[in-house]
VEXDREN-2710 file (C-alpha; in Angstrom, 1 decimal):
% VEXDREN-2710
k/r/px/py/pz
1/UNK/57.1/83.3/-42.0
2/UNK/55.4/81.8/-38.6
3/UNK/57.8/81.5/-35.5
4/UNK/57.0/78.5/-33.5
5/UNK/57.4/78.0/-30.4
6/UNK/56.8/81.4/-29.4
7/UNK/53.9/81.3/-28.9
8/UNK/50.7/78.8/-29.3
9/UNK/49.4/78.3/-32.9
10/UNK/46.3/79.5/-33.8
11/UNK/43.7/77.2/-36.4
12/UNK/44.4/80.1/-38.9
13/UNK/48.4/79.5/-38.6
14/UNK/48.2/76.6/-38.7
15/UNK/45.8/76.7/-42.1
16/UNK/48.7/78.9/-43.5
17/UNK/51.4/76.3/-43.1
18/UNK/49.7/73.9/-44.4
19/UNK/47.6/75.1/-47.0
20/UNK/49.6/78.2/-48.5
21/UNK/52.8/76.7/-47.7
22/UNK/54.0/79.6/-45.0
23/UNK/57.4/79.2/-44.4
24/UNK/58.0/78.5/-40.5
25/UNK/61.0/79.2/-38.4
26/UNK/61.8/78.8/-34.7
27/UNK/62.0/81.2/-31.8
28/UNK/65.5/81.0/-30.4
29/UNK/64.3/80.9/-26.9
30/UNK/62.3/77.2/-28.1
31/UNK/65.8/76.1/-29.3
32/UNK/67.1/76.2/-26.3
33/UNK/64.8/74.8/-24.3
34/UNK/64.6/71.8/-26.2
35/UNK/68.5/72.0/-26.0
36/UNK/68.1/72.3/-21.9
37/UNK/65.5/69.2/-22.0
38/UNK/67.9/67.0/-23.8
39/UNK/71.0/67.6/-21.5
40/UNK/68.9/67.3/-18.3
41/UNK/67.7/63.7/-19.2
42/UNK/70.9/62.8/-20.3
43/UNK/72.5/63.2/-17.3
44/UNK/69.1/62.7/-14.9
45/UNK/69.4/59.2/-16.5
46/UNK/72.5/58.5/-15.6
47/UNK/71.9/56.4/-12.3
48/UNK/68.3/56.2/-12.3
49/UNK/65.7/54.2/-13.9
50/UNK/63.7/55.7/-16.3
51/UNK/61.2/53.9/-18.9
52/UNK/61.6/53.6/-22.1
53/UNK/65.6/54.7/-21.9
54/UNK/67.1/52.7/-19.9
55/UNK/64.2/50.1/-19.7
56/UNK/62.0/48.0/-22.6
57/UNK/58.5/49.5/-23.5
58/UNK/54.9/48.9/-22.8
59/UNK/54.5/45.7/-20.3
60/UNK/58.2/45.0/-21.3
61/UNK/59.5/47.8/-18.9
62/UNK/61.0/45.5/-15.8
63/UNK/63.4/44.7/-18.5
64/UNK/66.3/46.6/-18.4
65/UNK/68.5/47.7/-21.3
66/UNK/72.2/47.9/-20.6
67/UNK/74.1/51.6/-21.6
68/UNK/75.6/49.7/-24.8
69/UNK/72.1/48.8/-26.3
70/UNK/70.3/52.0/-25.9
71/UNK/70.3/53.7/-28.9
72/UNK/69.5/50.6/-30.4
73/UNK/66.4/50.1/-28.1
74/UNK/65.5/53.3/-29.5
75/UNK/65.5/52.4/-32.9
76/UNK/64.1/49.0/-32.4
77/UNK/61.1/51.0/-31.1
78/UNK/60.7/52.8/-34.5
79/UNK/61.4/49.6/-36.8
80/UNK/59.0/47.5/-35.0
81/UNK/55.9/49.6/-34.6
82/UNK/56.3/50.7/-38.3
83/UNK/53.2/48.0/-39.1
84/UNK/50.7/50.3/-40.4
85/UNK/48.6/49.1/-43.4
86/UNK/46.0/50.5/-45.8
87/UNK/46.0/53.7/-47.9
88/UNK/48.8/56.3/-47.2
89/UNK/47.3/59.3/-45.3
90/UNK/47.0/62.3/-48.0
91/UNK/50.2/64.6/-47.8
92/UNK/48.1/67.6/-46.1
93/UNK/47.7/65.1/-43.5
94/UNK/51.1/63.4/-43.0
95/UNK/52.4/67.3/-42.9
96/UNK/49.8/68.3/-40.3
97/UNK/51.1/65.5/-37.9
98/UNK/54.2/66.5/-38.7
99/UNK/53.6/70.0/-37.7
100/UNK/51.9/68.8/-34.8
101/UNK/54.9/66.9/-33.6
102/UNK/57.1/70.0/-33.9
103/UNK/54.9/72.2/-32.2
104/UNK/54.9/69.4/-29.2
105/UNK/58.3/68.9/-29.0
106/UNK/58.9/73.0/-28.7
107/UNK/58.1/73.1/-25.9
108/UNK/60.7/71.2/-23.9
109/UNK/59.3/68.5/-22.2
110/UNK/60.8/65.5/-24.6
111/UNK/63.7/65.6/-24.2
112/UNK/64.9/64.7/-27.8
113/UNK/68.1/66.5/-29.7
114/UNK/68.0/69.1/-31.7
115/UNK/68.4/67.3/-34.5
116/UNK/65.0/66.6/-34.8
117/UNK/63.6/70.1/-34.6
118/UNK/65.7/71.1/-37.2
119/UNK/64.8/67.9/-39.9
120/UNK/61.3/68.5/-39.4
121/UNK/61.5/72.1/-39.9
122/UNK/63.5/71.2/-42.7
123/UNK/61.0/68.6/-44.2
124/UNK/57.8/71.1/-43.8
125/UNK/59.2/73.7/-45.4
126/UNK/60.6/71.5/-48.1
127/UNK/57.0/70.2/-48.4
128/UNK/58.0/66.4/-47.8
129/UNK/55.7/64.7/-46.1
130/UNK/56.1/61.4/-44.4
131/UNK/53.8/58.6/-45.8
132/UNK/51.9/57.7/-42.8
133/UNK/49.2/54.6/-43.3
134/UNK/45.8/55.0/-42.0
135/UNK/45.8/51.6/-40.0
136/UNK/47.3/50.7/-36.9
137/UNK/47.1/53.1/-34.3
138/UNK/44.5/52.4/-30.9
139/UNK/45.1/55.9/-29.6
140/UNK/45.9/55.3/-26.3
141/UNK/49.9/55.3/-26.0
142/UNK/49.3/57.5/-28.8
143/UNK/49.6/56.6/-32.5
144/UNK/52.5/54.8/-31.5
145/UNK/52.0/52.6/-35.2
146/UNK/51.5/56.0/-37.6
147/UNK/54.2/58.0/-35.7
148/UNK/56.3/55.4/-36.3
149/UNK/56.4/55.8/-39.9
150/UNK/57.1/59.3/-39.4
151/UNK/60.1/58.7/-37.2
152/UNK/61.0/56.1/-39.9
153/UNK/61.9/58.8/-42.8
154/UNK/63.7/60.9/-40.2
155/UNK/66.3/58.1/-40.0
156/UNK/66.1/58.2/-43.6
157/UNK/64.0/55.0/-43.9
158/UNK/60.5/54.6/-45.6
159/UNK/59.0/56.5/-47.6
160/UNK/58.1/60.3/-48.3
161/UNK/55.4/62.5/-50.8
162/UNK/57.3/64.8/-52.5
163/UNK/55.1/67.2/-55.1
164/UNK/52.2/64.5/-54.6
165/UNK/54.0/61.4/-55.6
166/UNK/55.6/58.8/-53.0
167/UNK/59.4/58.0/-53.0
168/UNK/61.9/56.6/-51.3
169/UNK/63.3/58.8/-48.2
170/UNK/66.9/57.6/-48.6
171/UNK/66.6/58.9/-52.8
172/UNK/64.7/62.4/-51.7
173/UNK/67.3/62.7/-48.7
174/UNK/69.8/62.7/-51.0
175/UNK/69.0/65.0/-53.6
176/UNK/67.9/67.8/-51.2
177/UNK/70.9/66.7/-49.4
178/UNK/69.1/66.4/-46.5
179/UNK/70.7/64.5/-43.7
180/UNK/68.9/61.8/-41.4
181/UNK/68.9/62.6/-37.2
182/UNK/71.1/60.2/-35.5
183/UNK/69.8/58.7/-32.7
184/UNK/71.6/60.1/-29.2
185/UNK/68.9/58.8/-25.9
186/UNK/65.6/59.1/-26.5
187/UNK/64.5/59.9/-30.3
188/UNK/62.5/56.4/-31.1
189/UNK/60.5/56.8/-28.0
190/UNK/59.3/60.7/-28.2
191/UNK/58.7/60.4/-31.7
192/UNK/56.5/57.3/-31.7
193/UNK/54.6/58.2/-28.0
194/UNK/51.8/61.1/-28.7
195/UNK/48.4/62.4/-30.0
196/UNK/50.2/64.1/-33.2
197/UNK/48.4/62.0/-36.2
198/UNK/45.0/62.4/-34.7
199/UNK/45.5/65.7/-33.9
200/UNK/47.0/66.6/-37.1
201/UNK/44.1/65.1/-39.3
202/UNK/41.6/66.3/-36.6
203/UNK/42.6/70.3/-37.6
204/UNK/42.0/69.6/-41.3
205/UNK/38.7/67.8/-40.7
206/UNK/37.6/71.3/-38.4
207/UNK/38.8/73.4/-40.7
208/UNK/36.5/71.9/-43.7
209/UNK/33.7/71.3/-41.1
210/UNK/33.9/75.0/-40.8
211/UNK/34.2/75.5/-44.6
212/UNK/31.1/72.7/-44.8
213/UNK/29.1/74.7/-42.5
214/UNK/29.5/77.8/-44.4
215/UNK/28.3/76.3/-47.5
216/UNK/25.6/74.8/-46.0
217/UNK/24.5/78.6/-44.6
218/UNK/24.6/79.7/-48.4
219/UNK/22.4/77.0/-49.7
220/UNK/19.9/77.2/-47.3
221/UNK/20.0/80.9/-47.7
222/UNK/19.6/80.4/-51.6
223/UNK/16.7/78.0/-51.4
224/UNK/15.1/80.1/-49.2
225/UNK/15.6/82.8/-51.5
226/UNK/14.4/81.0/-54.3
227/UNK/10.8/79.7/-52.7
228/UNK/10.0/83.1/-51.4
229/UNK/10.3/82.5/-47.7
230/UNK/9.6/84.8/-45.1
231/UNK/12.1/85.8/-43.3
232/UNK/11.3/86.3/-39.7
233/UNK/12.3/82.9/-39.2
234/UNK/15.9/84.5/-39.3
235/UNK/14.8/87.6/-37.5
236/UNK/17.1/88.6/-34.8
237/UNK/14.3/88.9/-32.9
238/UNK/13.1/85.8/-33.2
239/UNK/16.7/84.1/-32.7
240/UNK/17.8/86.1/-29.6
241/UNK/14.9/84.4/-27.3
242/UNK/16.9/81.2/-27.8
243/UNK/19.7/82.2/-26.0
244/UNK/22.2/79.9/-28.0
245/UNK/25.2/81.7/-29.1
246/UNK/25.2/78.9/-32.4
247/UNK/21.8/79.8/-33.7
248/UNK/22.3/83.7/-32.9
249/UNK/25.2/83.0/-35.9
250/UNK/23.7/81.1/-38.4
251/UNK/20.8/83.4/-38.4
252/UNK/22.9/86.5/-38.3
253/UNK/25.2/85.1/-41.6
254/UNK/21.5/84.2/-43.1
255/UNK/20.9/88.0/-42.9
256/UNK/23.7/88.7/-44.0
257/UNK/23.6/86.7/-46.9
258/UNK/20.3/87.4/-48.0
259/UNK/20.1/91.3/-47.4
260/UNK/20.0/92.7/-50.8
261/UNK/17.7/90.1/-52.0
262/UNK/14.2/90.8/-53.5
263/UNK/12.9/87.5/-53.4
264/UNK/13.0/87.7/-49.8
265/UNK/9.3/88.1/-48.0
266/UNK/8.3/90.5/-44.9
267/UNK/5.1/88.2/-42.9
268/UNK/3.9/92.2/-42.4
269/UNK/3.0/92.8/-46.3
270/UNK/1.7/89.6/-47.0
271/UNK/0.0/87.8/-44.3
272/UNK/-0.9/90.9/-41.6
273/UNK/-1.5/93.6/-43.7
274/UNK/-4.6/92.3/-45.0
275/UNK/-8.2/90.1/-44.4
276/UNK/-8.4/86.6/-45.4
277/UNK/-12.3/85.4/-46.1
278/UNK/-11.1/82.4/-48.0
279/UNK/-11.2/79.4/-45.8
280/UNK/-7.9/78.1/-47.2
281/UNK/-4.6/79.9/-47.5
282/UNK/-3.3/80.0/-50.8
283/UNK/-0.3/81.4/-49.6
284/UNK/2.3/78.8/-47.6
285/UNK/2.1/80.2/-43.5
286/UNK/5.7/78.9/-42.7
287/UNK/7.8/76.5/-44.8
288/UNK/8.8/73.2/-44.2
289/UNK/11.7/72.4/-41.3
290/UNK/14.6/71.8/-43.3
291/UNK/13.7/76.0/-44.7
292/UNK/12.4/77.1/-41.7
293/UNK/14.5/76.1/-38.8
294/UNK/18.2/76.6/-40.1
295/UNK/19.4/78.3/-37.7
296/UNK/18.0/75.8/-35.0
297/UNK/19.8/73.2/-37.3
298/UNK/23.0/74.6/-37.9
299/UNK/23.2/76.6/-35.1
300/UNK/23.9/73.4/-32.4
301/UNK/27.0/72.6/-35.4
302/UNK/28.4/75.8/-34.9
303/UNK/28.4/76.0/-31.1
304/UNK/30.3/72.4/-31.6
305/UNK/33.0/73.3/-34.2
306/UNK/34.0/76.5/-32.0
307/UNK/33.7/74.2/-29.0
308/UNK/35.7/71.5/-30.6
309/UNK/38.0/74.2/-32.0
310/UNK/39.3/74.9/-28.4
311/UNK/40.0/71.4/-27.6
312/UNK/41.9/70.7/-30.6
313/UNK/43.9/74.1/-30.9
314/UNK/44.5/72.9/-26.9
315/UNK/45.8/69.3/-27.8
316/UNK/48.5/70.9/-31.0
317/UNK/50.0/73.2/-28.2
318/UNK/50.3/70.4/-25.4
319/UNK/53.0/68.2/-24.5
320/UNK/51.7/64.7/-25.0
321/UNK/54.2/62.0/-24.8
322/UNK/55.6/60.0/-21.9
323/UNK/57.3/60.4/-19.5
324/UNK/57.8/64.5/-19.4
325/UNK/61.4/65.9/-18.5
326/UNK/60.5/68.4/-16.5
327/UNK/63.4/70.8/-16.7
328/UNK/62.1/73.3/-14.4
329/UNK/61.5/70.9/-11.7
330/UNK/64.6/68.9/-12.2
331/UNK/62.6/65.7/-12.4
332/UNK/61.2/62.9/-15.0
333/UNK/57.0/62.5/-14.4
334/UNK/55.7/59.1/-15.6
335/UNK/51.9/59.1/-16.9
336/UNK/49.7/59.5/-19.7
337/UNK/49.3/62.4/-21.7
338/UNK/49.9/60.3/-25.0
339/UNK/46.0/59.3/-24.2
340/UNK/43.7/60.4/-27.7
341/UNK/40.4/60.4/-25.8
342/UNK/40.3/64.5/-26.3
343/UNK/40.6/64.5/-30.1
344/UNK/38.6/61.2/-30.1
345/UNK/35.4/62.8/-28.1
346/UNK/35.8/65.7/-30.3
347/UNK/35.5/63.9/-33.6
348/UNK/33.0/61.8/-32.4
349/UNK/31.3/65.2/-32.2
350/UNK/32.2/66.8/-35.3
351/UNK/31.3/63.5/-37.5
352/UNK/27.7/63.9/-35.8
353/UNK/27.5/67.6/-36.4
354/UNK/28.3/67.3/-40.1
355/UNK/26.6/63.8/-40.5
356/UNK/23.2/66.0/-39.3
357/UNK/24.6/69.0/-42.3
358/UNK/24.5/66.2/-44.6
359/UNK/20.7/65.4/-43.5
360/UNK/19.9/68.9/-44.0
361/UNK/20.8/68.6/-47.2
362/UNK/19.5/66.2/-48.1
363/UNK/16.5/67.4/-46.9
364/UNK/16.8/70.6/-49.1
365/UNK/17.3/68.6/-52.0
366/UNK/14.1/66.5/-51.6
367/UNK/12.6/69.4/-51.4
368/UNK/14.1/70.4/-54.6
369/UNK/13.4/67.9/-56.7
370/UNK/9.6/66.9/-55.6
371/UNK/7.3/69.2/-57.2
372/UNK/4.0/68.1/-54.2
373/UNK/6.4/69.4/-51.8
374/UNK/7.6/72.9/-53.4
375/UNK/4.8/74.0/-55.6
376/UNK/7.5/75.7/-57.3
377/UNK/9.6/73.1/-59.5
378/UNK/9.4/70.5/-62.5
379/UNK/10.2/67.4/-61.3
380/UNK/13.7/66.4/-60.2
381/UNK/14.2/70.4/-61.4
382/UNK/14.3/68.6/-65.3
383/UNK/14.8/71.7/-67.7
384/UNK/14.4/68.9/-70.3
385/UNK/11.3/67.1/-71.8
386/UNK/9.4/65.1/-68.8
387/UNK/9.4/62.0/-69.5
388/UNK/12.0/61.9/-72.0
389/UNK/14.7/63.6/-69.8
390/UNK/15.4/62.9/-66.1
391/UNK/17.0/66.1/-65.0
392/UNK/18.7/65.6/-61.1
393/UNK/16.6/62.4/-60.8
394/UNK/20.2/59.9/-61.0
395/UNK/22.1/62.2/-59.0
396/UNK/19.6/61.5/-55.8
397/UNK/20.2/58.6/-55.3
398/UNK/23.8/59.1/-55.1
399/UNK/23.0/61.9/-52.1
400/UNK/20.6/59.8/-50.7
401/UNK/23.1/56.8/-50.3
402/UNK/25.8/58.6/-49.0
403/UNK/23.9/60.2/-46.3
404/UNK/22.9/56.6/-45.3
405/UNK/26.6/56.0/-45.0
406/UNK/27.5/59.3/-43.0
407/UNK/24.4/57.8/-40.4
408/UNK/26.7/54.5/-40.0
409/UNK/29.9/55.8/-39.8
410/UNK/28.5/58.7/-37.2
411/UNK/28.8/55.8/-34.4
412/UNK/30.5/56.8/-31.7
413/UNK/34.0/55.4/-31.9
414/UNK/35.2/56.9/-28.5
415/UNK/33.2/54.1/-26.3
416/UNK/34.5/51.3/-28.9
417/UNK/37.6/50.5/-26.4
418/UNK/39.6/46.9/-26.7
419/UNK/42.2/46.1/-24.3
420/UNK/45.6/45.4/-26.2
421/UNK/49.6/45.2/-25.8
422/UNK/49.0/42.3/-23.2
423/UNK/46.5/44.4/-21.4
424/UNK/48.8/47.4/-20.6
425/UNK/46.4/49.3/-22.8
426/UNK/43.3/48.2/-21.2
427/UNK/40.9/51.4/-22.2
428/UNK/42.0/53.0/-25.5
429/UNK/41.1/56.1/-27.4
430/UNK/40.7/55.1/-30.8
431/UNK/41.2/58.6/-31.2
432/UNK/43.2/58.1/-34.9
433/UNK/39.7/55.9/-35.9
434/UNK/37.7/58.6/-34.9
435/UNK/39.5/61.4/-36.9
436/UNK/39.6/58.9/-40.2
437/UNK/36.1/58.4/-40.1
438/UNK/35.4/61.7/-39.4
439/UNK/37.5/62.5/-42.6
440/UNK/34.9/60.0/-44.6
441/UNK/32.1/61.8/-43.0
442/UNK/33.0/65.4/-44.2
443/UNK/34.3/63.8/-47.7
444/UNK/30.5/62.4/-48.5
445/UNK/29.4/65.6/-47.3
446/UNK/31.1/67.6/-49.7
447/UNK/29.8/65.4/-52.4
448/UNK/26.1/65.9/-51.1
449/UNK/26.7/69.7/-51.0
450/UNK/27.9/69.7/-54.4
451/UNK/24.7/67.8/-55.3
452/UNK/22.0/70.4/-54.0
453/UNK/24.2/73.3/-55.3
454/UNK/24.4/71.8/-58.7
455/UNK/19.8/71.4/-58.2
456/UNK/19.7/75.0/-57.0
457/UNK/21.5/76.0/-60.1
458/UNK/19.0/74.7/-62.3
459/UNK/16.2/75.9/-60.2
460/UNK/17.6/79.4/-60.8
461/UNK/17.4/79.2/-64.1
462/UNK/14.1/77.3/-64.3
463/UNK/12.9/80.6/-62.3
464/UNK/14.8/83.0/-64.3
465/UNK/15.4/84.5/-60.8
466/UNK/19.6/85.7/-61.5
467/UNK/18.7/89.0/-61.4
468/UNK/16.6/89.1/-57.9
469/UNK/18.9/86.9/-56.0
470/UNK/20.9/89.1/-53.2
471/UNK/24.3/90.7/-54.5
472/UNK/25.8/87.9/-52.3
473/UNK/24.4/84.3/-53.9
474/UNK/24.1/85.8/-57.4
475/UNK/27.8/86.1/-57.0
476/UNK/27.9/82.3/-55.8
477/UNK/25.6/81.5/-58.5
478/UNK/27.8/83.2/-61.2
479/UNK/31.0/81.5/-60.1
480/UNK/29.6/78.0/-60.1
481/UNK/27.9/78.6/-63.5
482/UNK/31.2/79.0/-65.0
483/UNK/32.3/75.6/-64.0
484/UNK/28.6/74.2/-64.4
485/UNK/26.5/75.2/-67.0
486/UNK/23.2/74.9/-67.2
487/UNK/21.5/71.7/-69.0
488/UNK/18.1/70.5/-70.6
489/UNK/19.6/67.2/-72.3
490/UNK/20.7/64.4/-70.2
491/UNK/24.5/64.0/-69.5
492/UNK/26.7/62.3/-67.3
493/UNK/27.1/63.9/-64.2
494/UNK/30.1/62.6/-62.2
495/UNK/32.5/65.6/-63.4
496/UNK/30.2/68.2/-63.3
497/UNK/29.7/67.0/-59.0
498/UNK/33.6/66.7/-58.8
499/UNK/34.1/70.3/-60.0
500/UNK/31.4/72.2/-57.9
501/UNK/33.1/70.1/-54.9
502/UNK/36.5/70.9/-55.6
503/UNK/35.1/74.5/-55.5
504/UNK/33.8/74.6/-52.3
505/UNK/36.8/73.0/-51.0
506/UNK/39.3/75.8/-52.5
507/UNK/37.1/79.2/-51.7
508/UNK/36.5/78.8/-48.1
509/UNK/33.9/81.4/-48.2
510/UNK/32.7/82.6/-45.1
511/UNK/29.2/84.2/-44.8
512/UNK/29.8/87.0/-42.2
513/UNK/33.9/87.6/-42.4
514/UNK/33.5/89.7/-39.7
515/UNK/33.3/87.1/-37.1
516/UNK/36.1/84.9/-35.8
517/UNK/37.2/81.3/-35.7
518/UNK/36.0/80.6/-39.1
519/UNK/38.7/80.0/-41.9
END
């Protein structure tokens, strides 16, 4: 059981609740300050004008709504931005904005009733999500249009997952007997007006980022395992002279990784320990980039994930809708923390980061598969007849393509502003754009993963190397040969890339569990 409202969530809590389904609760002392917020605005209000409760929204605010039609302005709000279109946002998702929305509206600056905490922390430990679309939101008063749907199955309207299938709120409702909010002065408006959808898919997308990262340490540790690398490239020695925190990491996990291995060269024995008369060097000096300069490559990824992990873990604690009730101050402060640019700057960053995993691996798995480059290998690693068979020759194309499509989407969407809502939104975030195709980003990356793991499998075995790889990847390899086996013949291999990815996605291995921020 997590308390919220205690205390800020951390990116581990916050995996918890929504990936093992940890139970949350409330602190009492969060009750009652959302308890406090509410009565204050109800009675600030009273005589004074304040938007979006006793005025219309957006560039309709010199309008103002008489005491009779409040409540309705409030659910007018909901009804009308519920516009969204295109594919429901997965139920991880839709919970994590949930989530997100509770967490904001703990801390007593909304000024909505109780009611809502108490639904929501109903509904997420229920597991009923809202079905959110992807579609609609600019980012800048927030994602007024994907909130909207949320708000929508609080007052038991729309739609809601329920054990991964959508159905109607108002049929779910019932059964669980689960009763809708009401609306009292200001529920439409602070449900609709915040970050919480961007922020809600941009954890998930750090958290496999992270995951993606880790992976990518093991295969770059196992195929410079399997080539015989030296590993001074690695070294802490050579590392520390960087001075970048990032690539100190990487190359720390790579030692860690590959410490009991035997395939593993020292530069001393081979290279400096004795006289070369030939005038050509049989032996490779220092490998190709994508080998060599890992920790250069993944390091910059790191130092932005734990970077970006800040700013995110920042924007799930903060208050982010408008106007604030300020409680404390006994005033009502009008401005614009429902802005995304935060989460959108930082996806733009993480889409990049991973986009450039994905060229790493790619990279690796060229190397792989062409036998001029490694020396080492049959061609496309075919354990089959050459010729006859094709071995990983199909599946390259498919990791070749959908790198190409990572380098489109990696565009930065933060700077892709258009003025909207009759030019009260002049400069937007697009911060819910940036986090959905940062989700696409990190989806073809765990398909291109899964493509050199499944080539480094069969380079093993080619090698007959399972008994000198280090304790650590022989364990990797072991577990992904009981989902994969190894093959000679030609088969389809769709499945076999599905299971190796949903793998990855469910063992969020870590390569050094000693060190922090890393689910």
């Amino acid at each position: 059981m997590i308390t919220l409202g205690s205390h800020d969530l951390t990116l581990e809590e916050i995996y918890s609740i929504l990936f093992q389904r940890e139970e949350i609760t409330l602190s009492p002392e969060s009750f009652e300050r959302v308890k406090k917020c509410h009565e204050f605005l109800r009675d600030f209000s009273e005589d004074k004008v304040i938007y979006g409760i006793n005025t219309g929204l957006g560039p309709m605010a010199p309008y103002k709504i008489d005491k009779e039609n409040r409540k309705q302005l409030q659910l007018n709000a909901i009804r009308s931005h519920c516009s969204g279109l295109g594919e429901p946002l997965p139920d991880k998702y839709a919970k994590a904005a949930m989530l997100s929305r509770l967490n904001t509206q703990l801390r007593g600056y909304s000024g909505i009733h109780t009611e809502v905490i108490d639904l929501l922390v109903k509904l997420i430990n229920s597991n009923i999500s809202a079905v959110i679309p992807e579609h609609g939101g600019v980012g800048a008063s927030g994602d007024l249009v994907q909130l909207a749907h949320l708000a929508l199955v609080l007052i038991g309207e729309g739609e809601v997952w329920q054990n991964g299938e959508i159905k109607q709120t108002k049929e779910v409702f019932a059964q669980n007997n689960i009763t809708p909010i009401s609306i009292h002065i200001r529920e439409g408006l602070s449900l609709i007006n915040g970050t919480s959808v961007m922020t809600g898919i941009g954890v998930i997308n750090l958290m496999n980022a992270y995951n993606l990262m880790n992976w990518s340490v093991i295969a770059s540790s196992i195929i410079n395992e399997i080539v015989g690398s030296f590993d001074d490239h690695f070294s802490h020695e050579l590392n520390i002279v960087k001075r970048h925190k990032g690539q100190e990491v990487i190359a720390g996990y790579m030692r860690n990784v590959l410490s009991t291995s035997s395939l593993i060269r020292k530069r001393q024995e081979h290279l400096y320990g004795r006289e070369f008369k030939e005038d050509i060097i049989a032996d490779k000096v220092q490998e190709y980039y994508s080998l060599r300069c890992v920790p250069q490559i993944l390091g910059p990824i790191f130092d932005t994930l734990v970077n970006s992990e800040q700013i995110l873990i920042s924007e799930f604690n903060s208050v982010n809708d408008n106007p604030i009730i300020d409680v404390e101050n006994q005033n009502i402060f009008h401005g614009g923390n429902f802005h995304g640019d935060y989460v959108s700057l930082e996806m733009d960053k993480i889409k990049t980061a991973i986009t450039r995993l994905s060229m790493l691996s790619e990279r690796q798995l060229n190397y792989l598969l062409n036998p001029r480059l490694n020396d080492l290998l049959p061609p496309f690693v075919n354990l089959g007849t050459l010729g006859l068979n094709f071995g990983m020759q199909g599946v390259q194309f498919t990791a070749t393509s959908t790198v190409a499509e990572n380098q489109t989407l990696c565009f930065p969407n933060y700077v892709h502003s258009i003025s909207c809502n009759n030019d009260n939104q002049d400069i937007v975030s697009m911060g819910t754009n940036s986090a959905l195709f940062t989700k696409k980003v990190i989806s073809n990356t765990y398909d291109v993963l899964a493509i050199e793991l499944m080539t480094l499998l069969q380079a093993i075995d080619y090698l007959k190397y399972q008994d000198r790889l280090s304790d650590y990847t022989k364990e990797v390899y072991t577990k992904l040969r009981e989902i994969v086996p190894a093959f000679s013949e030609d088969t389809t291999k769709s499945a076999d890339i599905k299971r190796i990815r949903k793998y990855m996605e469910k063992n969020r291995i870590q390569a050094d569990k000693k060190l922090p921020n890393l689910i």
